[in-house]
DSSP file (Angstrom, degrees, kcal/mol; ACC not computed):
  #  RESIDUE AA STRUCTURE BP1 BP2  ACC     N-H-->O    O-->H-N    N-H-->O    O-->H-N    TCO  KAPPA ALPHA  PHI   PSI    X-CA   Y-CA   Z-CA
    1    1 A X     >        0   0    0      0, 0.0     4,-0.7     0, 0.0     5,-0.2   0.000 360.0 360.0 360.0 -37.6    9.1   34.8   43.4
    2    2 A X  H  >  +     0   0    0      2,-0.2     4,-1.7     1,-0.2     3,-0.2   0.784 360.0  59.9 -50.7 -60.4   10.1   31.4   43.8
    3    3 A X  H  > S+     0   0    0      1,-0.3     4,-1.8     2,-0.2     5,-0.3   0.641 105.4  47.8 148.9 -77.3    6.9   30.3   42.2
    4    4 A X  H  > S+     0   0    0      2,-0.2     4,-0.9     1,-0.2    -1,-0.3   0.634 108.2  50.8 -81.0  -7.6    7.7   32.1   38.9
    5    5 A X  H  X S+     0   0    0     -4,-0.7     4,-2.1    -3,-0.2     5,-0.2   0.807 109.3  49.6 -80.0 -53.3   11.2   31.1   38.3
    6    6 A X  H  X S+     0   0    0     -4,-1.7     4,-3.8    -5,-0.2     5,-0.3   0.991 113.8  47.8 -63.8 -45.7   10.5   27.3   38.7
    7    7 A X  H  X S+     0   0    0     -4,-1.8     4,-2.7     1,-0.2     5,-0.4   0.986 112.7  46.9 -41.3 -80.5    7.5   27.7   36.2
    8    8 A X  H  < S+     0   0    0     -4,-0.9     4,-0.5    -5,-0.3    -1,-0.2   0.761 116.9  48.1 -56.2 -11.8    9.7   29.7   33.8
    9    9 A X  H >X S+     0   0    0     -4,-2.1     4,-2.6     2,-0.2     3,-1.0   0.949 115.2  41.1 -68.8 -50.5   12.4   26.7   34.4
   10   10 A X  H 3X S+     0   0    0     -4,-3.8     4,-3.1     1,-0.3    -2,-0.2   0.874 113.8  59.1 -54.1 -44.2   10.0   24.0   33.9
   11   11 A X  H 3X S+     0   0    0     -4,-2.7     4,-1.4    -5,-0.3    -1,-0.3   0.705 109.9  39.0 -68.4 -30.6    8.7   26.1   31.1
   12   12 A X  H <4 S+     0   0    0     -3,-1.0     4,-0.3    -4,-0.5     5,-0.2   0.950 109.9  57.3 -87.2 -61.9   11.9   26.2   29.2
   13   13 A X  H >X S+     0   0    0     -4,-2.6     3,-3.4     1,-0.3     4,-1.4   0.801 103.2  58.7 -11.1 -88.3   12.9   22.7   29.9
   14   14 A X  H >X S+     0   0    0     -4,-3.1     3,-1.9     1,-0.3     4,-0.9   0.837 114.0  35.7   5.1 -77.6    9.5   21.5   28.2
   15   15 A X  H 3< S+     0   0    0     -4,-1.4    -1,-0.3     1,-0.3    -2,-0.2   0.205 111.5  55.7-106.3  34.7   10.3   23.2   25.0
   16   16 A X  H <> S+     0   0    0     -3,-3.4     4,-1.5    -4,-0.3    -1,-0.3   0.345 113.2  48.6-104.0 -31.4   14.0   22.6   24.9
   17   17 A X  H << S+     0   0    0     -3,-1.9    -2,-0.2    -4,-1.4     4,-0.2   0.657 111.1  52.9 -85.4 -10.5   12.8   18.7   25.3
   18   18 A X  T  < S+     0   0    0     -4,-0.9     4,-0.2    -5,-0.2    -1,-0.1   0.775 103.0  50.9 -93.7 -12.6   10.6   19.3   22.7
   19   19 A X  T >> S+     0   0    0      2,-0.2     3,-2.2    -5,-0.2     4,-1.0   0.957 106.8  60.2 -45.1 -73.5   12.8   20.6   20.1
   20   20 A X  T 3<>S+     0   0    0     -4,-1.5     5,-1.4     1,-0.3     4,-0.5   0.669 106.2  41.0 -44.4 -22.1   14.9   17.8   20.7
   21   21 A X  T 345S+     0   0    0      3,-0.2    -1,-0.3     2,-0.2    -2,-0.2   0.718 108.0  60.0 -87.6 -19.6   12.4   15.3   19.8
   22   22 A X  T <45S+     0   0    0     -3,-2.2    -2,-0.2    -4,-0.2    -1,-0.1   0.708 106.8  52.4 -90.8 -13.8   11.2   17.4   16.8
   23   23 A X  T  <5S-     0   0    0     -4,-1.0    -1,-0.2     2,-0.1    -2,-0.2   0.660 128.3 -99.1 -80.1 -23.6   15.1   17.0   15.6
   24   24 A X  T   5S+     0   0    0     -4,-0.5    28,-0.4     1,-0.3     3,-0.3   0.528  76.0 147.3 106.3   5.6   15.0   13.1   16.0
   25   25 A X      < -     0   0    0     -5,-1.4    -1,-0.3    26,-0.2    26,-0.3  -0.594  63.2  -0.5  -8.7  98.4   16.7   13.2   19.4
   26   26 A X  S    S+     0   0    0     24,-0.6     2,-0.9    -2,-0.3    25,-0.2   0.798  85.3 157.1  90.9  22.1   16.0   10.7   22.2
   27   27 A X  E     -A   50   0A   0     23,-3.0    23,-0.7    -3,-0.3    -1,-0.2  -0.523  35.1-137.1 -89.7 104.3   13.4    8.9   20.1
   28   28 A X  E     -A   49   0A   0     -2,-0.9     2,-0.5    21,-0.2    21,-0.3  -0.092  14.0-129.8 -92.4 147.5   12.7    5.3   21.2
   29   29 A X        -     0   0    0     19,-1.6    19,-0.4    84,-0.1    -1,-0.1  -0.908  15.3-120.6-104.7 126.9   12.4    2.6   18.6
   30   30 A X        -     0   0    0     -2,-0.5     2,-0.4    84,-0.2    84,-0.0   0.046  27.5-150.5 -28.9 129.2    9.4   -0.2   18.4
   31   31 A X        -     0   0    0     12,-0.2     2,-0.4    82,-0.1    82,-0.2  -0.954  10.5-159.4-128.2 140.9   10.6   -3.3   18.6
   32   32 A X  E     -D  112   0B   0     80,-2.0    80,-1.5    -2,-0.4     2,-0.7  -0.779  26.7-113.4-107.2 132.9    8.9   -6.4   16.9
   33   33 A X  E     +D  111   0B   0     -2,-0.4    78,-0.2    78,-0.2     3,-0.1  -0.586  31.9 173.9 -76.6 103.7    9.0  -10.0   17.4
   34   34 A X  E    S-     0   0B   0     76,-1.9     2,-0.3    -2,-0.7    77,-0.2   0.472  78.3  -1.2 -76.1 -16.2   10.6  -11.1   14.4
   35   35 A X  E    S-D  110   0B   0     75,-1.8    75,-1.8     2,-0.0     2,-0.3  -0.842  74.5-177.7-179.2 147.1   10.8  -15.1   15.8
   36   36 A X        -     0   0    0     -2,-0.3     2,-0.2    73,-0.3     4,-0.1  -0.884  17.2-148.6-163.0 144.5    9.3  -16.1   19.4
   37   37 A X        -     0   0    0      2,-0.3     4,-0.0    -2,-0.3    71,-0.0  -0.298  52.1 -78.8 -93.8-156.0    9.3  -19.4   21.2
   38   38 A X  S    S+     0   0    0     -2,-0.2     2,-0.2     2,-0.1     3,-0.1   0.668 102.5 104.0 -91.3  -5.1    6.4  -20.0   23.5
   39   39 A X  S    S-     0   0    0      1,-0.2    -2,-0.3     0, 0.0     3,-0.1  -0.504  88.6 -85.5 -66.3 152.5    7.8  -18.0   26.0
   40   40 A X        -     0   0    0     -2,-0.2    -1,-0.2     1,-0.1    -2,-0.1  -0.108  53.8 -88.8 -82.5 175.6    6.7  -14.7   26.7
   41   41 A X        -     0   0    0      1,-0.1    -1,-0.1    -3,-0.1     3,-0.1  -0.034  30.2-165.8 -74.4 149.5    8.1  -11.5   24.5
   42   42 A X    >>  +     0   0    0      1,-0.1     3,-1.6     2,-0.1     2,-1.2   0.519  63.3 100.2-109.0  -8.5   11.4  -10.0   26.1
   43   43 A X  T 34 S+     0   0    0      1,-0.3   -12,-0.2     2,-0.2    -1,-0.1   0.144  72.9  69.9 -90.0  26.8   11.3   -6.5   23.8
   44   44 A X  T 34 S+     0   0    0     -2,-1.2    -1,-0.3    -3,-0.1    -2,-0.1   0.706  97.9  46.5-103.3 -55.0    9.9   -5.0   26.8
   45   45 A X  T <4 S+     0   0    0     -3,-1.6    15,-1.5     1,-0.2     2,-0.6   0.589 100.0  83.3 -70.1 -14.3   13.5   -5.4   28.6
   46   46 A X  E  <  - B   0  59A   0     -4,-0.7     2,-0.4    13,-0.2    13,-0.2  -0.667  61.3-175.5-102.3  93.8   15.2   -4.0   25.5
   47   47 A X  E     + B   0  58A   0     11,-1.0    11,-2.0    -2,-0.6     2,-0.4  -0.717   7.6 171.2-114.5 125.2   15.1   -0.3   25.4
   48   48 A X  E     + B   0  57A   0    -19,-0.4   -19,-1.6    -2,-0.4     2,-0.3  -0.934   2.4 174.8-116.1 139.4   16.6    1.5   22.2
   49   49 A X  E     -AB  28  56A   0      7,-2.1     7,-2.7    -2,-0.4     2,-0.3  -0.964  24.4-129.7-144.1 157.8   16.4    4.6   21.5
   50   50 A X  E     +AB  27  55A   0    -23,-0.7   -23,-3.0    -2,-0.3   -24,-0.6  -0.701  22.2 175.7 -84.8 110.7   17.9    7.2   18.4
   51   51 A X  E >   - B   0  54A   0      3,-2.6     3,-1.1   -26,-0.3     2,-0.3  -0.678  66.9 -58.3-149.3  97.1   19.8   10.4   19.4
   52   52 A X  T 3  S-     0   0    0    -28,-0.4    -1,-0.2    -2,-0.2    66,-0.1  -0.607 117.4 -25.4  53.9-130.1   21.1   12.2   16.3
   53   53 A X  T 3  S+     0   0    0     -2,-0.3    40,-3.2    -3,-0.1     2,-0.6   0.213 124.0  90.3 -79.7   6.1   23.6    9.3   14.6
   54   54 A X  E <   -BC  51  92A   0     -3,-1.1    -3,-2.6    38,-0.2     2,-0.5  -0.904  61.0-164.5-106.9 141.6   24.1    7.6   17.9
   55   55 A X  E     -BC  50  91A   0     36,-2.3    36,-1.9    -2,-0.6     2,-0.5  -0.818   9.1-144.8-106.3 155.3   21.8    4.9   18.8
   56   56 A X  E     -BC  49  90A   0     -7,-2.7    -7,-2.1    -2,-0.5     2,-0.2  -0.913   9.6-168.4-130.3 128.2   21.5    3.3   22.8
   57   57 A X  E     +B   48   0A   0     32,-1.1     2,-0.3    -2,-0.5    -9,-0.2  -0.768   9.9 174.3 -93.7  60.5   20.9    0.3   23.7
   58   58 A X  E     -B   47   0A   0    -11,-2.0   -11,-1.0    -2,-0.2     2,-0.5  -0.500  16.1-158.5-120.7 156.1   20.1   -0.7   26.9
   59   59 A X  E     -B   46   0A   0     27,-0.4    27,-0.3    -2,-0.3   -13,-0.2  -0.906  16.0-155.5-115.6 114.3   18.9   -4.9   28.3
   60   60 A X        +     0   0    0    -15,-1.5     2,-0.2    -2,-0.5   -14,-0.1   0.367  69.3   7.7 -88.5   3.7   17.1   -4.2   31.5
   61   61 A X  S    S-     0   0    0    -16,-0.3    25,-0.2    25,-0.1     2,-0.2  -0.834 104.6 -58.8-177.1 175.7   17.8   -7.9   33.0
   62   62 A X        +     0   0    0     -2,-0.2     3,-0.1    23,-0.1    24,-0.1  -0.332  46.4 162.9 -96.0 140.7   19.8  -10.8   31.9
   63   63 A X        -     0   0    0      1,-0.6    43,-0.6    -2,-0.2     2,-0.5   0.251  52.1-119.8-120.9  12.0   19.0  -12.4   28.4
   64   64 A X  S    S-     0   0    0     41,-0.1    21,-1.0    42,-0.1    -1,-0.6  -0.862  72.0 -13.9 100.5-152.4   22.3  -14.3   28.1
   65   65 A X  E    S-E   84   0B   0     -2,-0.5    41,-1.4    19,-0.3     2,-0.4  -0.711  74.0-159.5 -87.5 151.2   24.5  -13.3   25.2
   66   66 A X  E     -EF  83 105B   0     17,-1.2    17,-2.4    -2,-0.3     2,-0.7  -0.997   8.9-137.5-136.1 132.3   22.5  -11.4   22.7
   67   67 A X  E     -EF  82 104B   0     37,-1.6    37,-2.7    -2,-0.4     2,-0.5  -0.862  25.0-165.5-101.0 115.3   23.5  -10.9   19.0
   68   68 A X  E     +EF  81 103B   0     13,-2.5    13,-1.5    -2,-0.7     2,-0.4  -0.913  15.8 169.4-125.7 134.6   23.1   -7.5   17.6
   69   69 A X  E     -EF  80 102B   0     33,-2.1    33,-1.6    -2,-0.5     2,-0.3  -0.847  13.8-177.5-117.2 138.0   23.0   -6.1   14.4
   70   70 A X  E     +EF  79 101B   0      9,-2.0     9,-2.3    -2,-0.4     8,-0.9  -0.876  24.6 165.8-151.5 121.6   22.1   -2.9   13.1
   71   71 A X  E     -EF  77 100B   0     29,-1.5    29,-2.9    -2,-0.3     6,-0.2  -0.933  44.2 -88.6-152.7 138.0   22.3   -2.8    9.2
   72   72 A X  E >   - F   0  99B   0      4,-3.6     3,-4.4    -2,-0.3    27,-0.2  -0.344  48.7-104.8 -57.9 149.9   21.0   -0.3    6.4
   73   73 A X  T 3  S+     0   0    0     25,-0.6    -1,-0.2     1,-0.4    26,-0.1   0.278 127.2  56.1 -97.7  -0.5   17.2   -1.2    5.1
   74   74 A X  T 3  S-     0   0    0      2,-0.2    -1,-0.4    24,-0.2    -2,-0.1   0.430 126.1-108.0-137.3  19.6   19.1   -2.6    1.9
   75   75 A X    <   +     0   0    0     -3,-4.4     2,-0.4     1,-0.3    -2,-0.2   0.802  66.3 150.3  41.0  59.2   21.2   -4.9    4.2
   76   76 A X        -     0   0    0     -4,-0.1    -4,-3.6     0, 0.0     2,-0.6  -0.878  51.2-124.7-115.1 110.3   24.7   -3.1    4.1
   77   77 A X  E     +E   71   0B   0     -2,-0.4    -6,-0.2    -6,-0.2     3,-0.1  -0.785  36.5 174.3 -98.5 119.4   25.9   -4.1    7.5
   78   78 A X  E     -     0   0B   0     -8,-0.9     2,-0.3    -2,-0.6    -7,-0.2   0.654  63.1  -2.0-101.9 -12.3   27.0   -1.4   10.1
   79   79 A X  E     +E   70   0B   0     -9,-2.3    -9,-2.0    12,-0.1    -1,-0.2  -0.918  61.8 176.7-134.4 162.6   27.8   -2.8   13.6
   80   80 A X  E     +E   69   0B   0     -2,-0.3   -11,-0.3   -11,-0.2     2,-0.1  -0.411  14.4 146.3-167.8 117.3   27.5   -6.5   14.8
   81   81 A X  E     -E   68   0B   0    -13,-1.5   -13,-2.5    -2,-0.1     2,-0.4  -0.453  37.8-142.2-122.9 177.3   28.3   -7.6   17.7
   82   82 A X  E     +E   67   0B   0    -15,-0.2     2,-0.4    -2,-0.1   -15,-0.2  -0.992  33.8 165.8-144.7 138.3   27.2  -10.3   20.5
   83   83 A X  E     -E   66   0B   0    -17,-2.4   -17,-1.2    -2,-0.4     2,-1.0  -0.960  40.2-103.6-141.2 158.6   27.6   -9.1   24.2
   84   84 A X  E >   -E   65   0B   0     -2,-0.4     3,-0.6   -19,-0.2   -19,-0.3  -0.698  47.1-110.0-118.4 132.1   26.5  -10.3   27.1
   85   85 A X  T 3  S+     0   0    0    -21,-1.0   -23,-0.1    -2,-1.0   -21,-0.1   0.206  96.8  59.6 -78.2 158.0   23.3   -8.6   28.9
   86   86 A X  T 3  S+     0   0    0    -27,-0.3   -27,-0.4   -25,-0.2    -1,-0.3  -0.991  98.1  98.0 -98.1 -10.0   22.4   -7.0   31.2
   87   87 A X    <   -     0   0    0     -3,-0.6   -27,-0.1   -29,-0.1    -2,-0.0  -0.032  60.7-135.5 -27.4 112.9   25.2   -4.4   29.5
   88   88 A X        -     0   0    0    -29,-0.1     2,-0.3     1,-0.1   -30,-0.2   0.421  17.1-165.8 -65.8-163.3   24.4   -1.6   27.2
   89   89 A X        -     0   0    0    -34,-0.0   -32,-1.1     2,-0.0     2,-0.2  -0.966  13.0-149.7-167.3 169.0   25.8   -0.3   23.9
   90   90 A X  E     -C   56   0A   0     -2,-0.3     2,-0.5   -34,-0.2   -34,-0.2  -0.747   8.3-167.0-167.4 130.6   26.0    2.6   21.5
   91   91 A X  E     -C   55   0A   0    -36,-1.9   -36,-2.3    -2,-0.2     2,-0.6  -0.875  12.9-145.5-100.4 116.5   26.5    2.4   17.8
   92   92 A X  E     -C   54   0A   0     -2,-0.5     2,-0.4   -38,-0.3   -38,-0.2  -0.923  10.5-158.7 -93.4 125.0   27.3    5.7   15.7
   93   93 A X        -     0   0    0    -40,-3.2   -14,-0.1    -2,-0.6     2,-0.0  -0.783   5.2-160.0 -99.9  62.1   25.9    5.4   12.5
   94   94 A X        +     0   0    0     -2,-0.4     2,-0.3     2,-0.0    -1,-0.1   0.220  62.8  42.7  13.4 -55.4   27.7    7.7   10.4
   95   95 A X  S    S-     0   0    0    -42,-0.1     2,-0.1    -2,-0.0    22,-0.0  -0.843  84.8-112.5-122.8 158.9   25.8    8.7    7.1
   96   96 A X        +     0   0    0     -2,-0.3     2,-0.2    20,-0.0    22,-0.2  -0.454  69.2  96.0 -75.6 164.2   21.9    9.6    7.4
   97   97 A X  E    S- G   0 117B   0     20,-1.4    20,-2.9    -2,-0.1     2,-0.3  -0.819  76.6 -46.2 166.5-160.0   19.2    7.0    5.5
   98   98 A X  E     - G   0 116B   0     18,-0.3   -25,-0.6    -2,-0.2     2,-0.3  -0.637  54.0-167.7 -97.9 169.9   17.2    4.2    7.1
   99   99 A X  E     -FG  72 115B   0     16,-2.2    16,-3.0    -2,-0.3     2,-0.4  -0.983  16.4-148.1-145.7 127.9   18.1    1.9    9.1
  100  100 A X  E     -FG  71 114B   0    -29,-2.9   -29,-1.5    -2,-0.3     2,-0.3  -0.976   6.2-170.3-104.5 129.0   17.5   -1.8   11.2
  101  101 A X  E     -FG  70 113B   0     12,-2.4    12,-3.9    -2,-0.4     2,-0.3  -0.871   8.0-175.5-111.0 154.1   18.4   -3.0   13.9
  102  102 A X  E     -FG  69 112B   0    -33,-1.6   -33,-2.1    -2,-0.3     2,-0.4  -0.976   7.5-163.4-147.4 123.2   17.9   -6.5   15.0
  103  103 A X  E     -FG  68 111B   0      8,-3.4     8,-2.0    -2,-0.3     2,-0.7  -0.841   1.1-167.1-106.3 151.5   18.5   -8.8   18.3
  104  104 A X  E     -FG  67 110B   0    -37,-2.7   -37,-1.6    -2,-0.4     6,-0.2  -0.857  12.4-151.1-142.8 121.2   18.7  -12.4   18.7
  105  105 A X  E >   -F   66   0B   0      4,-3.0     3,-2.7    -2,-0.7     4,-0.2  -0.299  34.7 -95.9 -82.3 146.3   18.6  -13.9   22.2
  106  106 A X  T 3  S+     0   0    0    -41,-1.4   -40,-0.1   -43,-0.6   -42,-0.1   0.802 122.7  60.4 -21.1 -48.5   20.2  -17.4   23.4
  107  107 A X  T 3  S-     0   0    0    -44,-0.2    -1,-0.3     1,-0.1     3,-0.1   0.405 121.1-101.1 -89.9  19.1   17.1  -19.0   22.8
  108  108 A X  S <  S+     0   0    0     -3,-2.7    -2,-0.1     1,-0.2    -1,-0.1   0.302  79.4 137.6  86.9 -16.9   16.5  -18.3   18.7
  109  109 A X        -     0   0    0     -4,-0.2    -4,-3.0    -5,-0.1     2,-0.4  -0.347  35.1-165.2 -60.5 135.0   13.9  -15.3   19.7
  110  110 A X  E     -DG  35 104B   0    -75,-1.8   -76,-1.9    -6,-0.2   -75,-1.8  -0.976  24.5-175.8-149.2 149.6   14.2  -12.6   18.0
  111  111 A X  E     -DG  33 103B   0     -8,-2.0    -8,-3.4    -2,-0.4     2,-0.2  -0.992   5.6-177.0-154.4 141.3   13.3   -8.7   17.7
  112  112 A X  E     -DG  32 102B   0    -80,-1.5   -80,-2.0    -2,-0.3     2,-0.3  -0.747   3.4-173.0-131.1 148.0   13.9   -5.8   14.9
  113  113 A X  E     - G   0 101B   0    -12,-3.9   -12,-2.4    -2,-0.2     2,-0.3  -0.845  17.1-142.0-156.5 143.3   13.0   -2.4   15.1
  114  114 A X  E     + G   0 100B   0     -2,-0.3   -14,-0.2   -14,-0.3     2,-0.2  -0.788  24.6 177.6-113.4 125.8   13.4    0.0   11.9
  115  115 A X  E     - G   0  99B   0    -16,-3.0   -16,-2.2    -2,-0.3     2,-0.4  -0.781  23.8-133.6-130.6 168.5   14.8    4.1   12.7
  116  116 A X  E     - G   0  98B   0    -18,-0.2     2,-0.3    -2,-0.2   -18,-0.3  -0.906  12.0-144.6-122.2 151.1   15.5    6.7   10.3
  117  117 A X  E     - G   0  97B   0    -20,-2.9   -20,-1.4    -2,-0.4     2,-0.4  -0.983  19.9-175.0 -98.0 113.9   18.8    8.7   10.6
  118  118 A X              0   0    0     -2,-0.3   -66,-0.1   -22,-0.2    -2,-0.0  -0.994 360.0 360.0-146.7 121.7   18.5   12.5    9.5
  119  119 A X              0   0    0     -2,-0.4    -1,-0.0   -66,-0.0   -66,-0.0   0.387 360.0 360.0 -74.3 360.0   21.5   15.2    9.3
């Protein structure tokens, strides 16, 4: 009995997390090294991801201060801030379209990743 409940949990869970993704939920965004010094790429320790109009931010070790921006694809700017890591964020984006976001670390490196926003 046990056996068939946890199955039929798991089983709903599943395709309650995949509904969510198929709405644009929880979706992580790419990020690319826009500018690099010869050290190696940090956009492994910066994890963004898109969940409905809010987007999350999180720096998984310490980069310094970090400058972020996250500005419409026709470069109409909607948050920008500088905080200092390892500290998260979250930005509500208001109206749907597309969208970029962009950091730049203490050391001139820099990394974009492009999301779409959808009502």
């Amino acid at each position: 009995m046990l056996c068939f409940f946890l199955s039929g949990a798991l089983s709903h869970a599943y395709s309650e997390t995949k509904k969510e993704n198929k709405e644009g939920n929880g979706i992580p965004i790419v990020l690319i090294a826009s500018s690099s010094t010869a050290e190696p790429s940090r956009a492994c320790n910066i994890i963004t991801t898109l969940n409905g109009h809010v987007l999350t931010v999180v720096f998984t070790e310490n980069m310094g201060q970090v400058s972020v921006e996250v500005a419409t694809t026709a470069g109409a700017s909607v948050e920008c801030i500088s905080l200092l890591t390892p500290n998260g964020l979250q930005v509500y984006i208001p109206n749907a379209g597309n969208y970029v976001v962009t950091f730049t670390l203490p050391n001139g490196d820099g990394y974009y990743g492009e999301f779409e926003v959808t009502d």
